[in-house]
N, C-alpha and C positions, 0 to 999 in steps of 0.2 A: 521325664528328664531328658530322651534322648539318649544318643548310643556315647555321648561325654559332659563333660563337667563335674562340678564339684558338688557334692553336699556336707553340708553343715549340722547338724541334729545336737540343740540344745533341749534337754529333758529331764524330769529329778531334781531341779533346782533345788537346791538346801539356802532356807530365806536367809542366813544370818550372811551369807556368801554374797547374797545379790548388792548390785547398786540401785534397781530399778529394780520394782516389783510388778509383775505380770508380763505376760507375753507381752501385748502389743507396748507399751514403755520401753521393755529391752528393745524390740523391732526397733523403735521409732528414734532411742537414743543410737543407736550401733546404726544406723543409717546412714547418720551424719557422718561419722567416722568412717565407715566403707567408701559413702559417696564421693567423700574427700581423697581417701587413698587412691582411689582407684578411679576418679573423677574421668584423666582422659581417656580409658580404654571406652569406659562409660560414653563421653564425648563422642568419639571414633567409630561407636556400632561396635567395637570389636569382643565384649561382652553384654551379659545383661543378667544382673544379679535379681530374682526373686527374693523376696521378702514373706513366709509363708508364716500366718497363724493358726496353729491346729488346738483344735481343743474336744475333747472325748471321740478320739480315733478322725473326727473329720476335720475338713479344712475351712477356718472361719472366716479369712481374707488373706487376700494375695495382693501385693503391689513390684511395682518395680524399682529398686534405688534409683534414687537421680542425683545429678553431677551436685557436690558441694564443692565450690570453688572458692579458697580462698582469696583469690586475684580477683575473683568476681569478674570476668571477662566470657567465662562462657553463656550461652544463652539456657533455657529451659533447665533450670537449677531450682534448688531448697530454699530462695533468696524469697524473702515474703514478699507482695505485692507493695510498691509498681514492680518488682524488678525479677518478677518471678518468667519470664519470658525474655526480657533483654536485659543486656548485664546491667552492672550496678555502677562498675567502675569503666575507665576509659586506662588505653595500654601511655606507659610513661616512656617518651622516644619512640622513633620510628621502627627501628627493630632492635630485635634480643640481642642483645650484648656476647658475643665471642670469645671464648677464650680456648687456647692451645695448648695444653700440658703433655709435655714429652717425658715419657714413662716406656720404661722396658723399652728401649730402641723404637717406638711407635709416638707419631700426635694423636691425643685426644683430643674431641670436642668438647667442651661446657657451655651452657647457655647460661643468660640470667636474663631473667625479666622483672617487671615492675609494674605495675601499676598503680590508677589514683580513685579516687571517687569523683562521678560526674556533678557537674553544678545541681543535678536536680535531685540531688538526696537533700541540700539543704531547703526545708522547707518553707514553703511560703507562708505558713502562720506563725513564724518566729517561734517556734520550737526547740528544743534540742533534736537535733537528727540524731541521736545515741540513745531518743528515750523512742523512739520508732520499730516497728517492728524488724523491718530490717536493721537497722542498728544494731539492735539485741541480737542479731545472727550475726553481725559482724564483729562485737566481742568475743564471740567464740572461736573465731577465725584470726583472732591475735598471731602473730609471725612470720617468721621467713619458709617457706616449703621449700624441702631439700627431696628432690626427687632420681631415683635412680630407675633406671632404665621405661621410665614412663610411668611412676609403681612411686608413689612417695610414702618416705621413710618416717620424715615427720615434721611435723611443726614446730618448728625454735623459737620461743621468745626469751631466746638469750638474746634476741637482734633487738628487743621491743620494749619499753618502758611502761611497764602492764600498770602501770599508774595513771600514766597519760590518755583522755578517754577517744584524744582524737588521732592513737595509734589505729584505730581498728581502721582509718579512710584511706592508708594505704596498703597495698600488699607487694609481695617478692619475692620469686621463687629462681632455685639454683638447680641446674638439672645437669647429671653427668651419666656416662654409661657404669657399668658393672667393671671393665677393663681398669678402673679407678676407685674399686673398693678400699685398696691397700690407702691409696691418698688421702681420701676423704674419711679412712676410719672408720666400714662400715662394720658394724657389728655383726655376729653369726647368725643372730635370728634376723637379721636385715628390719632393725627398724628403729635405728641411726646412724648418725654418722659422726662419732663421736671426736676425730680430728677437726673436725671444718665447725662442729660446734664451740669448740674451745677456745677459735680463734676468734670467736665476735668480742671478746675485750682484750685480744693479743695484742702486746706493742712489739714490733721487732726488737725495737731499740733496747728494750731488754736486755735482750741477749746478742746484741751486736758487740763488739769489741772496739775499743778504742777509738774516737774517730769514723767507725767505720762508718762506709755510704750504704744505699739501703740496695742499690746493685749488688756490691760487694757482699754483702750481708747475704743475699739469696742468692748467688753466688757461691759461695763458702758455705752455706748450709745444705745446701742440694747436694754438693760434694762430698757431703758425710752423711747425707742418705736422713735428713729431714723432711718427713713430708710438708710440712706446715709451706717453707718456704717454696712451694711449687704453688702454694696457693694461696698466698700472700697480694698479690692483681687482684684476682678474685674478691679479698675481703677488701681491700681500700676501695675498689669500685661498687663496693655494696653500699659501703657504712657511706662514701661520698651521694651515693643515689640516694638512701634512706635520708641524708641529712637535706638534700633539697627537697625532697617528698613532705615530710616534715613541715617547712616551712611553706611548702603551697597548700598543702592540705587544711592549713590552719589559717592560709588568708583567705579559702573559701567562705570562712564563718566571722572573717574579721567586723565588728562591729552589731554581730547578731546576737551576742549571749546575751543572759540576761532577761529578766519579765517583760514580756511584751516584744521579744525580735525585734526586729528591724523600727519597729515602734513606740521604743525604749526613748527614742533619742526624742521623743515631740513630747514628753513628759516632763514634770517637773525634775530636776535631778540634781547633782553636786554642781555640775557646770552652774547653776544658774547661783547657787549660793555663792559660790566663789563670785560670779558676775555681780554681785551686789554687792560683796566687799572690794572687789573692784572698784565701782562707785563710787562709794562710801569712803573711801583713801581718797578719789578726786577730791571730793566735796568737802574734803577736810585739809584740802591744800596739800596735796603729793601728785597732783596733776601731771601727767604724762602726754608727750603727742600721741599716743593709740589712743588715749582714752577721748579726746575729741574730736576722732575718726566714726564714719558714720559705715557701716555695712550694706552697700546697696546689692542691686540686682547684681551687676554686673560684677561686683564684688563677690557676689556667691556661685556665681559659674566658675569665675576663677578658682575661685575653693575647692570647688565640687570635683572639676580637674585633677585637682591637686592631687586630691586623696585617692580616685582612680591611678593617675599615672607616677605619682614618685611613690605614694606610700601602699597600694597594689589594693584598695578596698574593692569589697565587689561593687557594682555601678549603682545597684539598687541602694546602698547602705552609704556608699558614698552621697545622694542625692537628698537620701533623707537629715545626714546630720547635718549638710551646707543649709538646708529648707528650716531645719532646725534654729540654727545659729540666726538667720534671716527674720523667720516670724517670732522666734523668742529674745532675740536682740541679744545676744549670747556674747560676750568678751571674753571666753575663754572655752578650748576644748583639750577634751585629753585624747591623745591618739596612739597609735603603737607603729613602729616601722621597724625594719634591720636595716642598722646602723654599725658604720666600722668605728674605730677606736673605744677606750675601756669608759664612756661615760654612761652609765645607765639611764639618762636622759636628754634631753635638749628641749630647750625652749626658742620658739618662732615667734616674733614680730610678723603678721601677713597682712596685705593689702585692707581696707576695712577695719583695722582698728583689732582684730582678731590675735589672740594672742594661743600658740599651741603649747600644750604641755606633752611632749613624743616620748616614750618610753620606749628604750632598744631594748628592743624582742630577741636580740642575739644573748644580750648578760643574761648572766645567771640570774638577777635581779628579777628582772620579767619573769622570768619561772617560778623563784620558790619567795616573792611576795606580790607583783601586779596579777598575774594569772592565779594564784594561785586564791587569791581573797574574790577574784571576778569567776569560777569556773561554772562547768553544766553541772549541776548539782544533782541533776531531773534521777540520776541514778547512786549515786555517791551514798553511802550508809551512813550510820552515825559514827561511827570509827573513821572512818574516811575523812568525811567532813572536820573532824576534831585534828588528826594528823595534819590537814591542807590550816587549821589554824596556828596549831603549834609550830610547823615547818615556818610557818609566814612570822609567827614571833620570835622565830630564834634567827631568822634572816633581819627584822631589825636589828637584834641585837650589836649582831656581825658586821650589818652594816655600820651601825654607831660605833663601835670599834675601829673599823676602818678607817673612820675619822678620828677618834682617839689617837690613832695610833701615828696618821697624815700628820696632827700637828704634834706629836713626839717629834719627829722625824725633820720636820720643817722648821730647825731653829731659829733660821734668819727671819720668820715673819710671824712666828708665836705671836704677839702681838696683835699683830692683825686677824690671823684665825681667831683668836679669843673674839675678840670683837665682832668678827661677822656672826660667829656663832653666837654672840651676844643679839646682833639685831635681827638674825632670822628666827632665832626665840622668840623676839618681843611679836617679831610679822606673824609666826604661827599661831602666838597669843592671841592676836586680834581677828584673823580667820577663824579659830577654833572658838571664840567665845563667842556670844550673842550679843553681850553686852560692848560699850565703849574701851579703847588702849586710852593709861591716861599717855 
């Protein structure tokens, strides 16, 4: 052992006690967990933790912990292969975010970092990157890492939506010194920080008074010796980072779920049925100018554009659904983008005769019925998959309510609502059957 350090001697296990049974199990689960804690000292050289199994007085193997990062930015980590050598993810910004809390007449420092996943987790045979072996390490790594004095405390997914399976593609850790226990709520045995976690669903406005501004508000609460509002910057510049993390993480895989990846879209599929009743409405005298629009080459670079630079697909998946639309003769595609104002979707007239159906990925809509009926299932239990059904039929409901409720509200054109909801009835009738509308 040398003339320092620490030892550890688990021995006498009593089984009904255990979570893991046998030595090497506990070694290999408690790993993870040290490796993580104490990931950069690990990093740094500045320790090196043994991991020893003895069995009848001698010793049956010995290894060393290695770093488990949840940012996944360090190199030679617990991260399965490819990423078992260089990171997994890429740093989010150029550098760690700053912040200055004046406490006991002294500035503190706090960092905050972030990270994302690199384009090469999503894989090339149109897989779920979640059913990967790396994957599976990165669900276990779900949350924000609140780290004190280099030593993290713990892992929060009070920041994290443990529902959502493409939380696990980014990470984000807050790091403060010891001088800032009292602030941040650390607890006696140092392993949380029970202030700074309770603020991930705080609102000020809460507890602000009258009018008041949110200066004012942390202002006036500092002055009566609230910690929270010393670290109120702190959580708006998280929850704002987590919220664009979010939405890039999730355009990496945009157009990739689904049987067959990226090779879903050269398949038979809904588009094309709809493209027939498209048709079928011409040829029955509802003739439209798209519909005698022809989709050429040059009509499909324009597309392919399109979807790369206004709606953010990745280039490969952008390439394949324009290739799609061109050799399948397609009149209609469905796509996803963030979109401002409250309409759950919109519809494009495009060059070619192409007609989009865009679903804003910002509504709640997107969430708990289009994503939620399209998800990676590759992991999802049968409980799982049964709640993502029922969430998505109780958001019809809601939604048809909505409209219920539109034409209450819209007395001047009751009339008119009645009747379009009369003829977009009859339009669904005749999509949804096989047979003729009379």
């Amino acid at each position: 052992m040398g003339t320092s350090g620490t030892l550890v001697v688990w021995s006498h296990f009593e089984e009904y006690r255990l979570t893991w049974r046998g030595a090497e199990a506990t070694l290999r689960n408690t790993e993870a967990i040290i490796g993580r804690m104490y990931r950069k000292f690990i990093n740094d050289d500045h320790v090196a933790i043994h991991l020893v199994r003895v069995e009848d007085g001698g010793e049956s193997s010995r290894r060393l912990a290695v770093v488990n990062d949840p940012l996944y930015l360090m190199p030679n980590s617990s991260t399965p292969e490819p990423f078992s050598k260089e990171p997994m993810f890429q740093p989010w910004g150029e550098n760690d975010e700053e912040f200055t809390i004046e406490f006991a007449g002294k500035p503190h420092k706090v960092f905050v970092r972030f990270s994302w996943a690199k384009p090469e987790t999503v894989p090339d045979d149109g897989l779920n990157r979640g059913s990967k072996p790396y994957g599976k390490h990165a669900m276990k790594n779900l949350g924000l890492s609140i780290v004190r004095e280099g030593r993290e405390l713990d892992l929060d997914t009070s920041w994290t939506n443990s529902y959502d399976p493409t939380e696990r593609w980014w990470g984000a850790e807050v790091e403060f010194p010891a001088t800032l226990d009292e602030i941040f709520g650390v607890t006696n045995n140092k392993q949380s920080a029970t202030i700074f976690s309770q603020l991930a669903q705080y609102d000020w406005k809460a507890d602000a008074e009258d009018n008041e501004s949110r200066s004012s508000f942390i202002e006036r609460a500092s002055g009566e010796g609230d910690p929270r509002a010393l670290l109120i910057p702190i959580v708006e510049h998280i929850r704002e980072q987590i919220t664009q993390l979010r939405k890039r993480t999730e355009q990496q895989t945009k157009g990739t779920r689904g049987t067959g990846g990226r090779k879903r879209h050269e398949k038979p599929g809904v588009e094309d049925t709809v493209t027939s009743k498209f048709r079928q409405r011409a040829d029955e005298g509802h003739e439209t100018p798209q519909d005698t629009e022809n989709f050429g080459t040059e009509d499909r670079d324009a597309y392919e554009d399109d979807l790369k630079d206004d709606k953010h697909y990745p280039d490969d998946v952008a390439k394949a659904i324009a290739d799609a639309i061109l050799t399948r003769k397609r009149k209609v595609a469905f796509l996803e983008k963030a979109m401002e104002g409250y309409a759950f979707f919109n519809v494009e007239s495009v060059q070619g005769g192409v007609t989009n159906v865009v679903f804003n990925s910002t509504h709640p809509f997107y969430d708990t019925l289009v994503k939620a009926l399209n998800p990676d299932t590759e992991e999802d239990t049968e409980k799982e998959l049964l709640d993502r059904v029922h969430m998505a039929s109780d958001t019809l409901r809601i939604v048809f309510s909505a409209w219920a409720r539109y034409e209450m509200e819209e007395v001047r054109h009751k009339q008119r609502l009645s009747d379009m909801r009369q003829e977009w009835g009859k339009m669904a009738r005749f999509f949804l059957e096989d047979g003729e509308d009379d």
